[in-house]
C-alpha positions as CSV (number, residue, x, y, z in Angstrom):
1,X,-11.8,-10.4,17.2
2,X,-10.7,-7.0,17.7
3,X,-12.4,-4.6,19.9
4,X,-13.6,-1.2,18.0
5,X,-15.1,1.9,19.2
6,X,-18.7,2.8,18.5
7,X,-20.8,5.8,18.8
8,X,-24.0,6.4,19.4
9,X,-26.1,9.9,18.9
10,X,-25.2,10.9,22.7
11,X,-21.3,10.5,21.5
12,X,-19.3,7.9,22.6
13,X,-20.7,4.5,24.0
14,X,-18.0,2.1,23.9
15,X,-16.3,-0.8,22.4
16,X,-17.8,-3.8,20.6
17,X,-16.4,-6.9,19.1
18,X,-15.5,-6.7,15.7
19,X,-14.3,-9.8,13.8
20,X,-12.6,-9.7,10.6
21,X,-14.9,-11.3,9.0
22,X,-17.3,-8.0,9.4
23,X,-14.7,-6.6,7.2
24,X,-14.3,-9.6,4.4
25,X,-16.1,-8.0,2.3
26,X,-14.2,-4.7,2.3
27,X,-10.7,-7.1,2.3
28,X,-11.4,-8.8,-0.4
29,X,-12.6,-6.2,-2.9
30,X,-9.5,-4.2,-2.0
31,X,-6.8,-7.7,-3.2
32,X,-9.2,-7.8,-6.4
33,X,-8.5,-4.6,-7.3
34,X,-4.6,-4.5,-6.3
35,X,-4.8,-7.9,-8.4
36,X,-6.0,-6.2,-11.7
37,X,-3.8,-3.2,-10.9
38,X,-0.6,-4.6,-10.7
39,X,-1.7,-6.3,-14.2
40,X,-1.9,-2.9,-15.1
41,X,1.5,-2.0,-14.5
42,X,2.4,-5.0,-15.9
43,X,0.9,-4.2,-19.4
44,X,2.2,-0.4,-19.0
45,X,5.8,-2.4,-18.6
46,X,5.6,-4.4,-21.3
47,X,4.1,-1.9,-23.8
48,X,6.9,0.8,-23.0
49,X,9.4,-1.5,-21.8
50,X,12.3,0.4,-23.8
51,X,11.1,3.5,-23.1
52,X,11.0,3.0,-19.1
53,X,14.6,1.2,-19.3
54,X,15.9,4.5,-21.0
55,X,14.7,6.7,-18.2
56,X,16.4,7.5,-15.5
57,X,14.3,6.4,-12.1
58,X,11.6,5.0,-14.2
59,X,12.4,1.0,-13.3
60,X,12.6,1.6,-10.1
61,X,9.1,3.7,-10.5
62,X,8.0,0.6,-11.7
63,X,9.2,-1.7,-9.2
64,X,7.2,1.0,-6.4
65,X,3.9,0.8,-8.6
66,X,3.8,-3.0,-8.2
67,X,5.4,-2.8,-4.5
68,X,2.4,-0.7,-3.7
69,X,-0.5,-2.7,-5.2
70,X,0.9,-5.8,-3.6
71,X,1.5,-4.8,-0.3
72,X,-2.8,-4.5,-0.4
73,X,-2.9,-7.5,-2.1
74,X,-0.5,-9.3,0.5
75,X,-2.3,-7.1,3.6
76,X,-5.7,-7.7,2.9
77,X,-4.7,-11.8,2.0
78,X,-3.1,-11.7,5.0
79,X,-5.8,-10.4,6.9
80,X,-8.7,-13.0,5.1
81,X,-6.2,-16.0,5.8
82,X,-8.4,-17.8,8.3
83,X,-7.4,-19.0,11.7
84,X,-3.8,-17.9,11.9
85,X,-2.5,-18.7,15.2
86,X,-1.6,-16.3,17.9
87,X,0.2,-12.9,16.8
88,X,0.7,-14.4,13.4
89,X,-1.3,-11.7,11.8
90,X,-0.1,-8.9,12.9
91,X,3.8,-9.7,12.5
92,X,2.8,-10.6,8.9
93,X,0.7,-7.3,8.2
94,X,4.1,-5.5,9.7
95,X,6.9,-8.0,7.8
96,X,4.9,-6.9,4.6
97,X,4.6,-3.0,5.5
98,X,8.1,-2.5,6.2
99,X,9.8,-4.7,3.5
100,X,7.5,-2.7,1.5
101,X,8.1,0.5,2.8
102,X,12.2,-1.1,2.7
103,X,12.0,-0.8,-0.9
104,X,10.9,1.9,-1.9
105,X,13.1,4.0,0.5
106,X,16.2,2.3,-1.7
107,X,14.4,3.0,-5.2
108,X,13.7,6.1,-4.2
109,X,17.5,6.9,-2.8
110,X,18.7,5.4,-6.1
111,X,16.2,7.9,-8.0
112,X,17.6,10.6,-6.1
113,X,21.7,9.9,-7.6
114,X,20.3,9.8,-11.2
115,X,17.2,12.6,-11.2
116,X,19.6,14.8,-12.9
117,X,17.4,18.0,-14.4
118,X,14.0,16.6,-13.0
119,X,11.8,19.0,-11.0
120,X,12.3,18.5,-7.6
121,X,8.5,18.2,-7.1
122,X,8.4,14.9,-8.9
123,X,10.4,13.7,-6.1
124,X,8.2,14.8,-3.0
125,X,5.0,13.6,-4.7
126,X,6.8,10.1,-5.5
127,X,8.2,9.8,-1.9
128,X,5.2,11.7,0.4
129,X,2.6,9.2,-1.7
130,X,4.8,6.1,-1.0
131,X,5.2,7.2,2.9
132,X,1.1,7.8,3.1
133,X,0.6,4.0,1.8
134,X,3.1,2.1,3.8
135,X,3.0,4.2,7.0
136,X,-0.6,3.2,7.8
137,X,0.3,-0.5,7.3
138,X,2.7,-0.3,10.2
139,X,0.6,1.7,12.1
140,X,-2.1,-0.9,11.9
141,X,0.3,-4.4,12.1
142,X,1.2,-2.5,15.6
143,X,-2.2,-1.6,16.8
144,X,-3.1,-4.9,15.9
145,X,-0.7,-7.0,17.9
146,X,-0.9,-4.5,20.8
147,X,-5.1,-5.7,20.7
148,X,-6.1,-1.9,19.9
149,X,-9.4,-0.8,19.0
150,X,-8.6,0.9,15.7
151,X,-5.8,-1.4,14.0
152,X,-8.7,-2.6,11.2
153,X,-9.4,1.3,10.8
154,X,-5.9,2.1,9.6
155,X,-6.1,-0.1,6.4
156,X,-8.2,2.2,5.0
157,X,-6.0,5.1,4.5
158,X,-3.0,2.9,3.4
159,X,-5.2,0.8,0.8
160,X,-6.4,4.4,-0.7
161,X,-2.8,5.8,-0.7
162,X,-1.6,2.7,-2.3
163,X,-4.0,2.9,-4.9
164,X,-2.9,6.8,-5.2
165,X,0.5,6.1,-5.6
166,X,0.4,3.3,-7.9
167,X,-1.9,4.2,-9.9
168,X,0.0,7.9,-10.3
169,X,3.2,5.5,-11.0
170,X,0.8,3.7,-13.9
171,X,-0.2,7.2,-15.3
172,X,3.9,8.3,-15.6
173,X,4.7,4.7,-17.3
174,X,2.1,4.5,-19.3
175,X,0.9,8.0,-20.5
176,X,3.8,10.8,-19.4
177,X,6.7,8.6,-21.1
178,X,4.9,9.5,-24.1
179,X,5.2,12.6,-23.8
């Protein structure tokens, strides 16, 4: 259980129990989809797969996409897992944020030696989007083993940046190489 905040019409009245399992639902809907996106990539690989190796930055683009649809897949799996002992959770929800977060800093670093003649802008977007989905993760993997009321609130955000980021990635590998 994890205590959460509620209000009430008068403002603020508290904290209530909420169990994980109040947000199942929610969890499991967001690993379905990072499931089917990171087939996406996937396909988007496969179908331009001698394109993407001719571009500078574009493996490692693709290596993000998948990084960023997993790390929901392995959060909200990690979060459903039932009956994990102790501060097993939590360690795991921060293990997968920041060897996530790990990687992309090092794709993005290599990206940054071989970007010769791209827009500076494609940089920012790639790196501020990949910051807005990992950050949140480690955010809540630290509220959560500190007991805070609004650890399960901080998925949110990094599930929709995720999605954002990878499926902006999806749209450069399997549209914009096109181009």
């Amino acid at each position: 259980m994890v205590p959460t905040s509620t209000y009430n019409s008068d403002g603020y009245s508290g904290f209530e129990e909420v169990t994980i399992a109040d947000w199942s639902s929610f969890l499991s809907v967001q690993a379905e989809a990072a499931a089917t996106l990171t087939g996406l990539i996937f396909v988007a690989m496969s179908i331009n797969a001698e394109r993407v190796m001719t571009f500078p930055g574009l493996p490692s683009r693709a290596g993000e996409a998948v990084l960023q649809f997993l790390q929901v897949f392995f959060v909200a799996s990690v979060m459903l897992a039932p009956d994990l002992p102790g501060r097993t959770r939590p360690v795991e929800v921060l293990v997968i944020a920041i060897v996530s977060w790990g990687a992309q800093i090092i794709g993005q670093l290599r990206y940054l030696k071989v970007r010769a003649g791209h827009p500076w802008s494609w940089f920012i977007w790639r790196a501020v989007l990949a910051q807005l989905a990992t950050i949140p993760f480690c955010i809540a993997g630290g509220l959560l083993l500190a007991g805070n009321a609004y650890a399960l609130e901080w998925l949110m955000p990094g599930f929709l940046f995720s999605f954002a980021a990878g499926l902006l990635s999806a749209w450069v590998l399997l549209v914009e190489i096109r181009r």
